[in-house]
DRENFITOR-189717 format. One record per residue (C-alpha): x, y, z. Coordinates in steps of 0.5 Angstrom, whole numbers, plus 500, padded with zeros to 3 digits. Layout:
BEGIN
    x    y    z
    X    Y    Z
...
***
This chain:
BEGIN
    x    y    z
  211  273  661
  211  267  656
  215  272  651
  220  274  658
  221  267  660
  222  265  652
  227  270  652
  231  269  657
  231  262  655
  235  264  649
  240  268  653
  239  264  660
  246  269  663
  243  275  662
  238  276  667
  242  273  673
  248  277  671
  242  283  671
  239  281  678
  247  280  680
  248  287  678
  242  290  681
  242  287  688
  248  288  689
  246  296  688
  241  295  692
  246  293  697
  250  299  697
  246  305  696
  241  302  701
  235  302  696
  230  302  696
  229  304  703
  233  310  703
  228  312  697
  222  312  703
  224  312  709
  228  317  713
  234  313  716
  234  317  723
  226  315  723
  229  308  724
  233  310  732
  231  304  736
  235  305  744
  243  306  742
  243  301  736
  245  306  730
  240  306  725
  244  305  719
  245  298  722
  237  297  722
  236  301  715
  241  296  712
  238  290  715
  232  291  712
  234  294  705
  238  287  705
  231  283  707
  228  286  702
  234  286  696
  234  279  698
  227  278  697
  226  281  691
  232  278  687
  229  272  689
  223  272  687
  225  275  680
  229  270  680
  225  264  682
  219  268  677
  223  269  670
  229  264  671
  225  258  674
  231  253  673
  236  257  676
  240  253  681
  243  258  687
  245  251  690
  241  252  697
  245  246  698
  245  243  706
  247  237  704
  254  240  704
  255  243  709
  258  238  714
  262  235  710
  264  242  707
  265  244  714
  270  239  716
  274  239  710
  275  247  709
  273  250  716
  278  249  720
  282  254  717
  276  259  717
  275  258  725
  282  258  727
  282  266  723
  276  268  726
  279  267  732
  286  271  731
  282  275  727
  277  276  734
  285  278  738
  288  282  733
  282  287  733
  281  287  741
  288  289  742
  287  294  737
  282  297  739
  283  297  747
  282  300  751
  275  300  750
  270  305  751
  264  304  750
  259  300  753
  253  298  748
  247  294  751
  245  288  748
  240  289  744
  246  293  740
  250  288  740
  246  283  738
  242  287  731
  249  291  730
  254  284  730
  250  279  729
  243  280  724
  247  285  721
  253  280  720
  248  274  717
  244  279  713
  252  282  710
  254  274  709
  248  272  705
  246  277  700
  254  278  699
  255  270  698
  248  271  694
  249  276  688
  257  275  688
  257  267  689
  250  265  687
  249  269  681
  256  272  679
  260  266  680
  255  261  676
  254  265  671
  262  267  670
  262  259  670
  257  258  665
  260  263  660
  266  260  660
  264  253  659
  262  250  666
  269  245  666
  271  244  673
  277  248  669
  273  254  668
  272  255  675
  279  257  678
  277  264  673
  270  264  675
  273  264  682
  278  269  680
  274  274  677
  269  274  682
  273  275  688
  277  281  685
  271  284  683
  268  283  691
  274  286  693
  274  292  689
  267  293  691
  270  294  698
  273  300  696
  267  305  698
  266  303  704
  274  305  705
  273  312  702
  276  317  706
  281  313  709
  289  312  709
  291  309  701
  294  304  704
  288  302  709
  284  302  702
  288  299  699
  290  292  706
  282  291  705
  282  290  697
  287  284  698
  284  282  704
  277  282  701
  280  277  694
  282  273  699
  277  272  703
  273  272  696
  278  267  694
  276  263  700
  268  263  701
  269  261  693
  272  255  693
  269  252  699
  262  255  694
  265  251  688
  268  244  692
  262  244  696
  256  246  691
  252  249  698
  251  256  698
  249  255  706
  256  253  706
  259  260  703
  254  264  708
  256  260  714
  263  262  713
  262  268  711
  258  270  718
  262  267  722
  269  270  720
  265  278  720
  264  276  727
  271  278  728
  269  285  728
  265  284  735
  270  289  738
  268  296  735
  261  296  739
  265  297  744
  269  302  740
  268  309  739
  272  308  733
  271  306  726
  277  305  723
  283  300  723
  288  299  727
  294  298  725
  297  293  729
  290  289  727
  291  290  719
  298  287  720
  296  281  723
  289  280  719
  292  282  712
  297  276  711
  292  272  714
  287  272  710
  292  273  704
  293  266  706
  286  263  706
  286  266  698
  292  262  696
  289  256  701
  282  257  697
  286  257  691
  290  251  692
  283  247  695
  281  249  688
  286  245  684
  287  240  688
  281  238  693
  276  234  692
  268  235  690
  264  234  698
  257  236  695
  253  233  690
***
């Protein structure tokens, strides 16, 4: 242990950047649940059991990132922060509020007539624990682990975060993209842009901020938007809704970057 941690004390960016590759492929190939545990073993009433395969696989991805983290990089600061989450709210969640909203509308018009009536349960497990779970171990490896590291390497100015920033949103974007497998090229291609905007968003108010919690709040509560597929049998994107949302979260991205360069630090 004495020799792991003398190690990474020689390359302290190593082991986060690992950890930061290694959750995330926990987070996409479902392992290692899907390793023991049959996926339709999990059916609970009308709740589809990849939701509670993916929540549980998440817990657990989380649980072990944090723990390796907290075992081998005992210093290594994913800022837990709840201190800015009020003053960061207040600065930068107006807009995040107002696009959950819209967001919200333009997915509910899209989808109507609606024609599925799915039970609480549902409901809840599907659009709300799935969503906090997505939220936190996204803002995690991407934000806690890749954006920090990516900040560090490149000097840790407040400079230097405007690219951190950068990359790691296209990097969040483009690791949509197998989610998006199978549909229309430009559907594939709205999500990408959709998703470096947000990324670009969740990463300044990260960085302004310097709360995890901050990103994660925003994050779960802007997924929330997609509340109207449960009571859909569809799963695609209609298209009157991605006319409305991908303009707008473009625009969070040039927001995001502009809070970047010019607001001030709210966290401590």
């Amino acid at each position: 242990m004495t020799k792991i941690r003398q190690w990474t004390a020689k390359h302290p960016l190593i082991l986060p950047l690992l950890m930061a590759i290694l959750t995330a492929g926990m987070d996409l190939f479902i392992f290692p649940l899907s390793a023991f545990v049959s996926i339709d073993a999990l059916r609970i009433a009308d709740i589809d059991p990849i939701y509670i395969a993916l929540i549980c696989n998440q817990i657990l991805a989380v649980a072990i990132c944090l723990l390796l983290m907290k075992w081998i990089v005992p210093d290594w600061e994913f800022h837990f922060n709840l201190a800015g989450i009020s003053g960061g709210f207040k600065r930068y969640g107006a807009i995040g509020i107002v696009a959950f909203a819209v967001s919200l509308f333009a997915f509910a018009i899209g989808l109507m007539p609606f024609d599925r009536t799915p039970s609480p349960a549902k409901v809840i497990v599907e659009c709300v624990v799935y969503y906090f779970c997505v939220a936190f171990i996204e803002e995690l490896y991407v934000r806690g682990l890749l954006l920090n590291v990516l900040r560090k390497w490149l000097g840790g100015r407040d400079s230097h975060a405007v690219y951190a920033v950068l990359i790691t949103a296209l990097i969040f974007g483009l690791g949509h993209v197998p989610g998006t497998l199978g549909q229309p090229m430009d559907v594939i291609i709205f999500k990408i842009l959709w998703t470096v905007g947000l990324g670009i968003y969740w990463g300044a108010i990260y960085v302004k901020t310097n709360s995890l919690w901050c990103a994660i709040l925003s994050h779960f509560i802007l997924d929330l938007c997609a509340l109207p597929f449960a009571f859909s049998t569809r799963s695609d994107y209609p298209r009157i809704s991605l006319l409305i949302i991908v303009p707008l979260f473009i625009l969070m991205g040039l927001y995001g970057f502009r809070i970047l360069r010019n607001g001030p630090e709210t966290g401590s």
